[in-house]
N, C-alpha and C positions, 0 to 999 in steps of 0.2 A: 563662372567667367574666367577666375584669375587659376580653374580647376587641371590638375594636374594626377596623373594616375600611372599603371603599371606598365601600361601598353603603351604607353610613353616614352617611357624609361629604355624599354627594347626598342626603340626606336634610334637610338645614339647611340654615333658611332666608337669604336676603341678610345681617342684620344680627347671626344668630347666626353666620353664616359669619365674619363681618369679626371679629367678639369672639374666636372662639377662633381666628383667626391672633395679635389681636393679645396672649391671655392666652400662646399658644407662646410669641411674641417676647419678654415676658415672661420666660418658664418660662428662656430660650434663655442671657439675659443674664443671669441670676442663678446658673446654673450657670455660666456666664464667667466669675463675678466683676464683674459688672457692675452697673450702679444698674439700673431699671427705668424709672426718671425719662426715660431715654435713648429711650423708645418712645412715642408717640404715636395714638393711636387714638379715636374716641368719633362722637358724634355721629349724625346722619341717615343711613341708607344709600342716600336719594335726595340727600341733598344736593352739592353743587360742592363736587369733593375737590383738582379740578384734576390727576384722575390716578392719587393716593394714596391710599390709603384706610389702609395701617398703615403707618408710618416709623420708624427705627432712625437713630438720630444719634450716633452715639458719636464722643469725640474723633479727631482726627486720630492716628495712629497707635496707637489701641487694636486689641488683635489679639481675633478672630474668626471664627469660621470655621463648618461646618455648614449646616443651612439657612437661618444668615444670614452669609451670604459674605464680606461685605465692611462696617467700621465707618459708611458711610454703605448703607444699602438699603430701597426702597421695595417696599412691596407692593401690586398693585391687584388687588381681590377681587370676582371676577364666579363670580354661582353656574351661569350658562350656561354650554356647553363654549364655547370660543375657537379657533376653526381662522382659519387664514391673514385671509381677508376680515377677520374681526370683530377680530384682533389690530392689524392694520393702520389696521383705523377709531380703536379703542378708543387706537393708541398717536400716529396724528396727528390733530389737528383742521384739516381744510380744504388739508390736504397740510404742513401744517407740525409737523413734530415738538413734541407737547408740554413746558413752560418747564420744567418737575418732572421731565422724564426728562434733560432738556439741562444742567439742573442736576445731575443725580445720574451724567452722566458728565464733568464739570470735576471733579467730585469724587472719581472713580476709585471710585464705586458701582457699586451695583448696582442693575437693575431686574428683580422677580420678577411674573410675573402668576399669579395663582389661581383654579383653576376647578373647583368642586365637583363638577360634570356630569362633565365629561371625564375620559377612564380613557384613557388615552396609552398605545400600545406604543413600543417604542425608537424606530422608523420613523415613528412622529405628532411623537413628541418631538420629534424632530429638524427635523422639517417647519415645527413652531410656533417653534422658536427659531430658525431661519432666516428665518421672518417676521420676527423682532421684530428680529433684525440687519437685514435688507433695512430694516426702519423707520426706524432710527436712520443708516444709512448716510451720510446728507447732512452730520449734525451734525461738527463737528469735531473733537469729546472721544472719536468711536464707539466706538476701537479700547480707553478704557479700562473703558469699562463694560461690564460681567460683566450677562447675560443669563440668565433660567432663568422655566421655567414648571412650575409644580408642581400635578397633577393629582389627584385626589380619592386615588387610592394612595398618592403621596408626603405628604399633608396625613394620612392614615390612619397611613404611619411613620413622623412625625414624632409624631403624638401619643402612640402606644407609647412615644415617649421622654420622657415626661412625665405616668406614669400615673394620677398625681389628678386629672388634670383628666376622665379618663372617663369617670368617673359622671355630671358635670355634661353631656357632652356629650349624653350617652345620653337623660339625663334630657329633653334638648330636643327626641330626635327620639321620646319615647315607648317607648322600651326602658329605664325605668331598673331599675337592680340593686336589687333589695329589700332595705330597711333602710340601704345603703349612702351617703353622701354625698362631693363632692366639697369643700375646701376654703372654709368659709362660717363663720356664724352658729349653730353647733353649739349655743349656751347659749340659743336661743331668744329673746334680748333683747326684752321688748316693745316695738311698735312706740311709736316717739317717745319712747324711754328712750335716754340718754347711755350708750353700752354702750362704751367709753373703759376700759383697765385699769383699777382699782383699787388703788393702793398701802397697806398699811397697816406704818407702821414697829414692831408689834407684833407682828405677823405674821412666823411661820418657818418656813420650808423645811427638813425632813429628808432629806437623803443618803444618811446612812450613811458622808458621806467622814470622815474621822481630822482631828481639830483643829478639827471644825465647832463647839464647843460645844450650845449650846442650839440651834440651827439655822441658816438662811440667810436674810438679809433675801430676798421675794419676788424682786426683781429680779436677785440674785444666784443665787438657788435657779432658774428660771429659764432665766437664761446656761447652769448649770453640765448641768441638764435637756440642752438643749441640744447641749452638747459633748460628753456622754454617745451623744445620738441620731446625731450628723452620722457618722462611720464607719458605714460599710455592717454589716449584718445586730447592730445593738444593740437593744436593748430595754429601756422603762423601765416598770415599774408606779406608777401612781396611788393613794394610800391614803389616805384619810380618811372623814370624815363623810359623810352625803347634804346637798348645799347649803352645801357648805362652798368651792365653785368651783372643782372638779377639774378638770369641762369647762372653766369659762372659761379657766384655768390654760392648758389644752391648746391652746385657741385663739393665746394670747399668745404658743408657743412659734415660733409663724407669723407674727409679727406683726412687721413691719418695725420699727416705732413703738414696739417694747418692748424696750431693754436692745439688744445688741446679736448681730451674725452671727445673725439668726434664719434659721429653717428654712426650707425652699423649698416653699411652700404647693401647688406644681405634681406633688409628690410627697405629699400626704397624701388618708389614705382616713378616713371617721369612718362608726362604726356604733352603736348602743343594742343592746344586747341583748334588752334589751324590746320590740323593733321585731320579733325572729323574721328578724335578717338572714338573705339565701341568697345567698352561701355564710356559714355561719358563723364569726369570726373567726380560730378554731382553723383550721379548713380550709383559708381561705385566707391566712393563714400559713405554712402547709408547703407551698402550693402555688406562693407567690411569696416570690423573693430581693427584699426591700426594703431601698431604699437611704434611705429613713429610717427613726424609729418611727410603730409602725401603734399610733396615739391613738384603741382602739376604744372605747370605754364600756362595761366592761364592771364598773361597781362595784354596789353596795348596799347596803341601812343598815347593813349589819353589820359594814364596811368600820371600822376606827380607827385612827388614829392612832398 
C-alpha cells in the first residue's frame, strides 16, 4: 500500500529528484542525532552547482554511517543513467578533476553520484565505481575518498527507510495514496496567514499523568505528547472540540521550532477521515509496525474534553 520501488524513482523529475535526496539527507541525520542545518540543498536544477547538488557537512569527527558514509559527502543528482563516458565527463571538466570532489577527498569524504534512470546489477556497479576511481586517480587525497553510485533501486531502499516521505513522493510522480499525506501543512493555514505556533499561557494539556493538576502548559503537553510517541509501536489519542487545534497541535509535535526533541517529520503519515482514505487508518495500522505515532484525523464534534 505505502509500497514504493525502482520504477518509481525514474519516474521524477531533475529537481524533484535533487529534493528528495536532499529531504533522505535530512530524514538520515535526524535519526543520527544530528541537526539538519548540517545539509545543503535548494536552488536551480540547471544552475552551476560546481558538482554538488546535495552536501552533508558535519563536524570533523561526527560519526555516520549508511547511505551517508562519511561526515563530509557530496551528492551529484543526474536523472540520466551514468555509464563510464558520462561519469568521467560529469566528474572532470577538461581533464581536470573537479575543486568540489578535490575537496571532499583532503577531507576524507565522500563522493556519491545519483542516477534515477539507472538500475545497476552488481557487475554495472562495479563498472561505474571503477570509473569514478579511475577519475579521481591523479588527485592526491584519491585513496581517502569513499566512492559510491547509487541507482534508482538503492534511492527506492533508501526511501523504505524513511516512510513518510512516500506519499509525497508518489504524489509527484501521479500515484498518490487516497486521502493519505506526507509530512506538511495538515491545518490548511490560509495562504499568507502567519501559521507560527500559537502559545496561550491559559491553555492546558491533559495527560492523564499523576501530579499534572489542572493540566500542562501547551508547550509542556507537547514535549510530553512526544516522549510518549518516540518508542516504537505507542499511540496517542487526540480529544477535544472541532477547532480547538488538534491538527495544528499534531503538526507542532514535528516541528523542530517547538519545545524540544520533536519528532522526525520523515516518519509521519496524516489522513482525514472525511477524505474516504484507502487504506483506512485502522487497516493500515495492523498492516505497519510504526516507529512513530500515526497522527490520523480521525476526530468529530462530538469529541470533549
Amino acid at each position: 500500500m505505502f509500497e514504493i520501488t525502482g520504477d518509481d524513482i525514474a519516474l521524477l523529475n531533475d529537481t524533484d529528484l535533487r529534493a528528495l535526496i536532499g529531504r533522505l539527507c535530512e530524514a538520515e541525520l535526524r535519526r543520527q542525532g544530528h541537526s539538519v542545518s548540517h545539509v545543503t540543498w535548494g536552488g536551480s536544477q540547471t544552475a552551476k552547482d560546481g558538482g554538488l547538488d546535495v552536501h552533508v557537512g558535519l563536524p570533523a569527527g561526527a560519526s555516520t554511517d549508511g547511505f551517508i558514509p562519511r561526515p563530509e559527502t557530496g551528492f551529484q543528482v543526474k536523472k540520466p543513467d551514468m555509464p563510464r563516458g558520462e561519469i568521467l565527463d560529469e566528474m572532470k571538466l577538461d581533464g581536470v578533476v573537479r575543486p568540489v570532489i578535490v575537496d571532499l577527498a583532503k577531507a576524507s569524504g565522500a563522493y556519491i553520484i545519483v542516477s534515477a534512470t539507472g538500475s545497476t546489477a552488481h557487475s554495472a556497479l562495479k563498472n561505474r565505481k571503477k570509473a569514478m576511481a579511475e577519475a579521481v586517480e591523479s588527485i592526491t587525497d584519491a585513496s581517502k575518498l569513499a566512492l559510491d553510485f547509487y541507482d534508482r533501486n538503492r534511492i527506492a531502499t533508501w526511501l523504505r527507510d524513511h516512510p513518510g516521505l512516500i506519499p509525497w513522493v508518489r504524489s509527484l510522480i501521479g500515484k498518490s495514496i487516497p486521502g493519505w499525506q506526507s509530512f506538511g501543512s495538515w491545518s490548511r493555514a490560509p495562504g499568507g496567514v502567519e501559521n507560527s505556533y500559537l502559545f496561550d499561557d491559559e491553555a492546558r494539556i491533559k495527560t492523564g499523568g499523576e501530579n499534572e493538576g489542572d493540566g500542562l502548559k501547551a508547550i509542556d503537553g507537547i514535549n510530553r505528547i512526544r516522549d510518549v510517541l518516540r518508542p516504537p509501536g505507542q499511540v496517542v489519542r487526540l480529544v477535544g472540540l472541532s477547532g480547538v487545534g488538534k491538527t495544528r497541535l499534531c503538526e507542532a509535535l514535528f516541528d523542530p521550532t517547538i519545545g524540544t526533541n520533536s519528532l522526525d517529520p520523515a516518519l509521519a503519515f496524516y489522513t482525514n477521515v472525511a477524505e474516504e482514505p484507502d487504506p483506512p487508518p485502522i487497516g493500515l495500522g495492523r498492516s505497519r509496525k510504526m516507529n512513530a505515532g500515526l497522527c490520523g484525523r480521525a476526530f468529530s464534534d462530538s469529541n470533549a474534553a
